[in-house]
C-alpha positions in Angstrom: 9.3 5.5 14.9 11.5 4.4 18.1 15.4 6.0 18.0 17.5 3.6 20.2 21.3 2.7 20.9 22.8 0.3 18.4 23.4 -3.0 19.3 25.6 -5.7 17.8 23.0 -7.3 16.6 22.0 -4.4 14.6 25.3 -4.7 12.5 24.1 -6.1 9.3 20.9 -4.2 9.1 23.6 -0.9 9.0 25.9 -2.3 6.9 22.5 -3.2 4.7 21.4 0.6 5.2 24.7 1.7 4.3 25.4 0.1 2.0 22.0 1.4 0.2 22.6 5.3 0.7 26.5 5.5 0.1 26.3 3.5 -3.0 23.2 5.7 -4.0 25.6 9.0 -3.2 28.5 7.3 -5.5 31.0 6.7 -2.3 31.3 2.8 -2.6 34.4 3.2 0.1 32.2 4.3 2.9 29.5 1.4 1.9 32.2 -1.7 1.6 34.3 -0.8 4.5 32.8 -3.9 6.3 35.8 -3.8 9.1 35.0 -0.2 10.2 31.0 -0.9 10.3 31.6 -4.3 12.6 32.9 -2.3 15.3 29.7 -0.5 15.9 28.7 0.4 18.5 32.2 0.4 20.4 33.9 2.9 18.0 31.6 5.5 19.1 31.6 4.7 23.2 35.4 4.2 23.1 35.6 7.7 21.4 32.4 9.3 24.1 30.1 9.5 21.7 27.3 7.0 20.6 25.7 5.4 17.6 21.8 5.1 17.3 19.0 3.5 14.6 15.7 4.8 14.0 13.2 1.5 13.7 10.0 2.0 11.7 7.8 -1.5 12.4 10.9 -3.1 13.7 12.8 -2.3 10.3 16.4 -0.4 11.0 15.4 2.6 8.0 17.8 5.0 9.7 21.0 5.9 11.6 23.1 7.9 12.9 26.5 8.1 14.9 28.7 11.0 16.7 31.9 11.0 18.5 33.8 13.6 20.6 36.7 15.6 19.3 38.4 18.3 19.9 37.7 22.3 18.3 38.9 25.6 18.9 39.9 24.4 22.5 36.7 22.8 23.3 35.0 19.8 23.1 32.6 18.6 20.1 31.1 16.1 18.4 32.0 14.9 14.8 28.7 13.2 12.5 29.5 10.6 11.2 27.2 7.7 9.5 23.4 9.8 9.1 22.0 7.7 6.9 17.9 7.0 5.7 17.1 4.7 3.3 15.3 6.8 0.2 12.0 5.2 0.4 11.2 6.5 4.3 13.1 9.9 3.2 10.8 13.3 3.9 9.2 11.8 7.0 11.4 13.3 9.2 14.0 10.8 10.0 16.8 12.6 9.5 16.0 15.5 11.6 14.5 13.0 14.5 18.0 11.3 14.7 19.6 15.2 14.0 17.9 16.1 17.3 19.0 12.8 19.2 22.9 13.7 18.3 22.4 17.5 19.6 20.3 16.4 22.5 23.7 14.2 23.7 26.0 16.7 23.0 24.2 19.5 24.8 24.0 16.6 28.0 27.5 16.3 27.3 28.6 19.5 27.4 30.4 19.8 24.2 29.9 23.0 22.8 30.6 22.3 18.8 29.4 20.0 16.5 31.2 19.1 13.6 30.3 17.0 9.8 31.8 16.5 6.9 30.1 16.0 3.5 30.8 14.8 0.3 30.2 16.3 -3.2 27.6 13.9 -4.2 25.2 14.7 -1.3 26.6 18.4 -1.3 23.2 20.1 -2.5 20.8 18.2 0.1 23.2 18.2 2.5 23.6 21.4 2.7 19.9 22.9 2.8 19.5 20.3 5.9 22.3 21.4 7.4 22.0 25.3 7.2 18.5 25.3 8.2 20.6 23.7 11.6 22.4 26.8 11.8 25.6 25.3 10.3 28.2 27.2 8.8 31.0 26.2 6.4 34.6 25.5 7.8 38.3 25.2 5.9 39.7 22.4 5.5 42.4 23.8 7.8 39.8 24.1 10.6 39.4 20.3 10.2 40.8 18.0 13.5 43.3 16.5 10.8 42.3 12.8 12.4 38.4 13.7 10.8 39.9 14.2 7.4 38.6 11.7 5.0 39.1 11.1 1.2 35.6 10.9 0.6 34.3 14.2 2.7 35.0 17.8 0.5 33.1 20.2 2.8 33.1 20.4 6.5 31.0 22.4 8.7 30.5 23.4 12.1 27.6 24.7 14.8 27.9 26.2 18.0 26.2 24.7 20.7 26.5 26.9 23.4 26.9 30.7 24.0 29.5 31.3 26.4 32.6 30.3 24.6 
């Protein structure tokens, strides 16, 4: 398995991947929105973050994507986009591109990360994310710009220990 930076030739093999997991979850909006997955990678640089794919034999079966934001005065990152495609789930894929997104924030000093999660993937979603040390936010927490129609829970981590 090799996690790298996604290039622009990687865009229909995500949209392909995407496609696969949201429509599996029931949230056909994140899957078709075409415009929003073409400007990957540059929607994560422009916003300090990056986006990444996990290649298994040269076969995009993974990815992932963070940007900064702002919360509780601080910086932090906002999840967005972990996908794996069902048949290379429980390999640990998800967790190898988990620790690639906390790796970057760390050597970018932010000192939060942030996610949001719909009800569909609610269940798994949350055992992955709470053995992460994640806890549950309010939607009144929430930068209003990360809001989205499709996301019902949000949650946060603390990166560091001196804020």
């Amino acid at each position: 398995m090799k996690i790298r930076t996604a290039t622009k030739d990687d865009l229909p093999f995500i949209a392909s991947l995407l496609d696969v997991v949201f429509l599996e979850f029931g949230v056909p909006g994140k899957a078709l929105d075409r415009e929003n997955v073409a400007q990957i990678p540059n929607y994560y640089t422009e916003r300090g973050g990056s986006f990444w794919v996990i290649e298994d034999q040269d076969e995009i079966v993974g990815s992932i994507g963070v940007i900064m934001v702002s919360f509780r005065g601080a910086k932090a990152g906002f999840i967005q986009r972990l996908a794996v495609k069902p048949e290379h789930r429980q390999k640990q894929i998800g967790s190898s591109l988990y620790e690639k997104v906390e790796s970057f924030a760390d050597k970018s000093g932010w000192e939060f990360l942030l996610l949001g999660v719909d009800n569909q993937s609610y269940v798994g979603a949350l055992s992955f994310y709470k053995k992460r040390g994640y806890e549950k936010i309010a939607l009144s927490e929430v930068p209003q710009a990360l809001l989205d129609d499709n996301d019902e829970f949000y949650f946060y981590k603390k990166l560091t220990e001196n804020f």
